[in-house]
Structures are given as C-alpha cells and as structure tokens.
C-alpha positions in Angstrom: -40.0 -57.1 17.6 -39.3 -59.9 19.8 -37.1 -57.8 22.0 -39.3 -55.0 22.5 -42.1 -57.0 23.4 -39.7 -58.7 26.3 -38.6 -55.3 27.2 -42.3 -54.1 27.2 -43.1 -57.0 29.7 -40.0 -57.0 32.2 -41.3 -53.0 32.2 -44.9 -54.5 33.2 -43.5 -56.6 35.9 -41.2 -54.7 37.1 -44.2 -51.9 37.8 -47.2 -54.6 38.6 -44.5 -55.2 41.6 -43.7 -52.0 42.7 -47.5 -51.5 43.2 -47.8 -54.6 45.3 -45.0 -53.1 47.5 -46.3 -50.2 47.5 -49.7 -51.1 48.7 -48.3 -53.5 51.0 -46.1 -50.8 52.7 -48.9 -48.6 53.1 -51.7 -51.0 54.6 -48.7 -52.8 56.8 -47.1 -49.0 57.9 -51.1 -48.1 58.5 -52.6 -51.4 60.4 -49.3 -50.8 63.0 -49.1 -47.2 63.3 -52.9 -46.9 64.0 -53.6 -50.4 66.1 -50.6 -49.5 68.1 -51.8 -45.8 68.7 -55.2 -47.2 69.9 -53.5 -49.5 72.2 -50.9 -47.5 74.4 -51.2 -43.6 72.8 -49.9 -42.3 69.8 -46.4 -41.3 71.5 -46.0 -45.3 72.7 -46.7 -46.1 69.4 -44.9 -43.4 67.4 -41.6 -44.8 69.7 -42.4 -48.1 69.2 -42.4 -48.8 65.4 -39.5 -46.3 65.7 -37.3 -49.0 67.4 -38.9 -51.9 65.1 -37.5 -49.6 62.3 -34.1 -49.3 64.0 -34.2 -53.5 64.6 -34.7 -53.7 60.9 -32.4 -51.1 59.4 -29.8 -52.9 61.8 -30.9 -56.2 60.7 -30.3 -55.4 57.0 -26.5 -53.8 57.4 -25.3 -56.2 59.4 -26.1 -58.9 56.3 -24.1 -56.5 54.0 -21.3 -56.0 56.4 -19.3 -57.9 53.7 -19.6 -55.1 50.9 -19.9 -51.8 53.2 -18.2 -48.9 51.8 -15.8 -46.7 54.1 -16.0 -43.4 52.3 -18.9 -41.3 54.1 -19.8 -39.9 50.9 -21.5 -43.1 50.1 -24.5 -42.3 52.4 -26.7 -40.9 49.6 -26.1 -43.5 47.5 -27.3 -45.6 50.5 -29.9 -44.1 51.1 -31.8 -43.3 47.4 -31.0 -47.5 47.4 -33.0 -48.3 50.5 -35.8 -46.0 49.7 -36.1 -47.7 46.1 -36.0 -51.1 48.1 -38.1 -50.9 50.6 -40.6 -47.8 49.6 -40.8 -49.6 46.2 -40.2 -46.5 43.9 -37.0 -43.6 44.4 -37.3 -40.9 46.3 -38.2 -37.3 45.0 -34.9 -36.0 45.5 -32.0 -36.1 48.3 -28.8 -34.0 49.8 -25.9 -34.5 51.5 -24.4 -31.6 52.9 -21.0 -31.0 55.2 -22.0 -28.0 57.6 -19.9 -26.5 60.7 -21.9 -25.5 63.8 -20.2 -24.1 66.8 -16.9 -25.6 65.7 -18.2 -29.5 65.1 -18.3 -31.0 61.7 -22.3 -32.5 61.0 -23.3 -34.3 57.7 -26.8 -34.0 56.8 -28.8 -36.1 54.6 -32.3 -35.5 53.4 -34.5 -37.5 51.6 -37.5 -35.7 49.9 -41.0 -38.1 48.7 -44.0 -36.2 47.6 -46.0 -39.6 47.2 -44.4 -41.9 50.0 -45.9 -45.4 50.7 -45.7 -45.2 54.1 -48.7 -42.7 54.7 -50.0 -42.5 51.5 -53.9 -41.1 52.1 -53.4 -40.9 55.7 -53.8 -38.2 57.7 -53.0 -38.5 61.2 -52.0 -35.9 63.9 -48.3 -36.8 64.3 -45.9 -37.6 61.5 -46.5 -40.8 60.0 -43.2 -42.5 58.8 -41.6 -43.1 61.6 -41.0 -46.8 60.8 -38.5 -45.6 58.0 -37.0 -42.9 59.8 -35.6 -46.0 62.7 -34.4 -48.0 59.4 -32.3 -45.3 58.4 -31.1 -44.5 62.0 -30.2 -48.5 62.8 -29.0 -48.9 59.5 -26.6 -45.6 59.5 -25.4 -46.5 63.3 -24.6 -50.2 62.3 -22.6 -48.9 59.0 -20.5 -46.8 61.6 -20.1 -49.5 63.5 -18.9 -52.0 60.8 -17.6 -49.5 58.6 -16.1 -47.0 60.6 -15.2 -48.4 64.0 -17.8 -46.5 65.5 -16.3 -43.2 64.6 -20.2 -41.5 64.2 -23.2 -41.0 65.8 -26.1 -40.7 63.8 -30.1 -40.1 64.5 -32.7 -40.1 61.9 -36.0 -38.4 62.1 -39.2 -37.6 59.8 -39.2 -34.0 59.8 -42.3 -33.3 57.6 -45.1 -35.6 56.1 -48.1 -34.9 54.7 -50.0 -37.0 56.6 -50.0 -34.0 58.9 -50.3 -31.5 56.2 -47.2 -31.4 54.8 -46.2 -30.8 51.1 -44.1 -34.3 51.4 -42.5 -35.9 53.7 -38.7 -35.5 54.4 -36.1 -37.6 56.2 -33.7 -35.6 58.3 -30.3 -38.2 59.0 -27.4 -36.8 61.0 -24.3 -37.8 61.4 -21.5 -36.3 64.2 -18.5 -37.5 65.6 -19.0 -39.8 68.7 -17.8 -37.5 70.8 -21.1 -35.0 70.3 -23.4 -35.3 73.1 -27.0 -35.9 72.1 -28.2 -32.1 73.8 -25.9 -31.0 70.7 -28.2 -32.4 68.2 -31.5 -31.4 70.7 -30.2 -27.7 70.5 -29.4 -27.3 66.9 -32.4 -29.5 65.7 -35.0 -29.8 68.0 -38.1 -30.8 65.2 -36.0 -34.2 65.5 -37.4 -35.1 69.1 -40.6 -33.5 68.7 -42.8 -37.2 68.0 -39.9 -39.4 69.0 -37.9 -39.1 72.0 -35.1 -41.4 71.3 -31.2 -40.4 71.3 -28.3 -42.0 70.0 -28.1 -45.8 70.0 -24.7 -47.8 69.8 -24.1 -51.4 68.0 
C-alpha cells in the first residue's frame, strides 16, 4: 500500500509540473511573440524569437557536447527528448526519413503536436512556434558541429500550427550535406521561408 501511494504521488508531481511548464511556455511564447509583433511588425518579430530560439537550442548542445552521439540516426531520439523537456509533455508523433532529390541525400525530421504549448488558444495570422523551430535549428547545427565536424547543414521551420488554422502544428528539420546551397532547400521546400527568412547558420 505504501508503495502505491508513493507511486500515486511521484505521478501527481510529476503532472502538477508539467502543467506549470506548460502554462509557463504558453504565457512566455505568447507575452514575446505578441509584444514583439506590436513593436517592429509581425515579420521582425516572427525572425527575432527565431534567432532567440537558435541562441538557446545552441546554448543547450553545446553543454552536452560531452555525451553527443555521432550516429545521425539519433536525431529523433533528440528531438522527442527536447520536446518532452522543454514543451513539458512528448510530441504526438515524429519521422525521420532518408530521401534522394536531384541526386543529394536530405534527412527529414518531423515532429507532429496536436495540443502544443507554445500557442495553445492562440490564434494569430502567422505561424506561432517559431521560438521552437530556432531551438531545433541551433541545436541540430551545433550537434553537426560538435558531432560531426561540420559535415551538415540543417534548417528548421514550423510548417503548420493551429494557431493559424491548422490541425497541429508540425516541425519540419532538414538536414544536407554542407556543400547544398541554401536555394536548394528554397526550391524543394519553400513553406520553410514563408514567416522566417533565415538560411543556414554555422557554429
């Protein structure tokens, strides 16, 4: 009895504290997005908490550069881990895919989140999560970087979210070979520079 009731209560915690991160995330991701928009114009802003995404996502690989993994296959499991950290719940579902387009190798990732924090009863007239979307670019250019001698490239955009209307919102990561010029990526998916103008960075 004694156990289940400790169970019961680490279950408790454990959920009274994904709801504080949740809410925080949401009210935080809101107050910027929208102060910032009112400020200098919704593209500005958009770009803006893009980069402070990209800082953070940075920020946070380069304090696991001690454990990074090599193998690129890893990126999912990367990624579900960062959207249980800092969304506060996991992600509806994710792919990783190998594709060939006009004779270049491109990994895709998507992350899927009917219910994310980050615009959670918002509705706004660009897409919303853009502060996550520069996480995941900083923090996939900085793995490269550490892990892979700056083999890759990689860019990460929101590509739906339902605070425009969208049936969830969706994380679009790619990942080429260095050599890929950027008009590669705006040819073959253009959606990704539709809010956010921003090419490839380098760490």
């Amino acid at each position: 009895m004694k156990n289940w009731l400790v169970v019961q209560a680490s279950k408790i915690k454990k959920l009274g504290s994904e709801k504080v991160v949740t809410l925080t995330v949401t009210k935080m991701n809101e107050l910027l997005v929208q102060s910032l928009s009112e400020a200098i114009g919704p593209e500005q802003a958009l770009t803006k908490v893009f980069d402070g995404g990209m800082a953070l996502g940075h920020e946070f690989m380069m304090e696991l550069s001690a454990v990074l993994e090599k193998k690129i296959e890893r990126v999912p499991a990367y990624g579900e881990a960062a959207w249980l950290m800092f969304a506060g719940k996991s992600p509806t579902s994710h792919t990783f895919e190998k594709l060939e387009i006009e004779g270049e190798v491109v990994w895709k990732y998507t992350l899927i989140d009917d219910d994310s924090p980050f615009c959670r009863n918002i509705s706004f007239p660009h897409r919303f999560c853009q502060f996550p979307a520069g996480a995941y670019q900083g923090a996939s250019q900085t793995w490269s970087a550490l892990a892979r001698e700056g083999e890759f490239h990689t860019i990460c955009r929101e590509t739906k979210c339902k605070a425009v209307g969208d049936e969830h919102c969706e994380l679009t990561l790619i990942i080429v070979n260095r050599e890929v010029p950027i008009e590669f990526i705006q040819t073959h998916f253009p959606i990704m520079f539709e809010d956010v103008k921003t090419g490839f960075v380098d760490y």
